[in-house]
Steps between C-alpha positions, in 0.01 A plus 500: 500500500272218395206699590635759260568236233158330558334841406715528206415169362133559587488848269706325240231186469190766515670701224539214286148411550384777429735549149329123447190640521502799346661246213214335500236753466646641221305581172720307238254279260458122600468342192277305368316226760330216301288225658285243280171376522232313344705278255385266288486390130175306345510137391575516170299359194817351324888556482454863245396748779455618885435761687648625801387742777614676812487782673834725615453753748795769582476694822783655405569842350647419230321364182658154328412347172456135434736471185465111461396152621667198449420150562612092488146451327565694210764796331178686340380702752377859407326737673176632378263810589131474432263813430165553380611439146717166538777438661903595392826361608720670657872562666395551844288621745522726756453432852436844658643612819276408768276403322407130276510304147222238448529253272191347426220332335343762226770763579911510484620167507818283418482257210683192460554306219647180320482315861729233529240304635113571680492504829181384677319639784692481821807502312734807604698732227778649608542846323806769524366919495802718441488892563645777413647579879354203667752147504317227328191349710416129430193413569329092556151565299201296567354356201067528548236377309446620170182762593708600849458901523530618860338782396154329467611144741623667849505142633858466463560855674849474699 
């Protein structure tokens, strides 16, 4: 008999397994998956303006949209999009599913305004991102010297 109810347990635990893994491998959409990168925000020339950048990448499936940022430093943060012909704010900006938004010198960017103070090189900003699907992400923002663009200065590549 406890031969017979060793077996039994035994098919019991490999069909749950199985259901587990079958559960697993199913085709239902993830979600968005955001991860952030290359932070920073230029010194800035006086207390009126700043610019932030990052980059979010989603290996997810799912798209997300960066609605708003908010931060201790200021409450005027807006969002802007640059083009050949200038540059526009807008509400948000799509993060596409697996794929990335950069924020960055000469292209999208966030703008921040009526600082409560300048920070200096070396100083850190901490900045809140809010999405559409995504729970709020704080991020601890380097502040870099005024002419920092990773783009063009890959000595401070992480």
């Amino acid at each position: 008999m406890t031969r017979r109810r060793s077996r039994s347990a035994l098919a019991t635990a490999l069909l749950l397994t199985a259901g587990l893994a079958l559960a697993g491998c199913s085709s239902a959409p993830s979600g968005p998956a955001l991860k952030f990168s290359a932070a920073y925000m230029p010194q800035p020339v006086t207390t009126d303006m700043a610019g932030g950048y990052l980059v979010v990448t989603n290996s997810g499936d799912t798209a997300d949209e960066l609605v708003s940022v908010t931060s201790d430093l200021t409450d005027d943060i807006t969002m802007h999009a640059s083009s050949g012909d200038g540059m526009r704010q807008v509400e948000r900006f799509t993060v596409p599913a697996n794929g990335r938004l950069e924020l960055r010198r000469g292209g999208n960017h966030l703008m921040l305004k009526r600082l409560g103070h300048k920070p200096a090189e070396g100083d850190r900003v901490s900045l809140k991102l809010h999405f559409a699907k995504t729970a709020p992400v704080t991020l601890d923002v380097p502040v870099e010297a005024p002419t920092f663009n990773p783009q063009q200065d890959h000595s401070h590549e992480h």
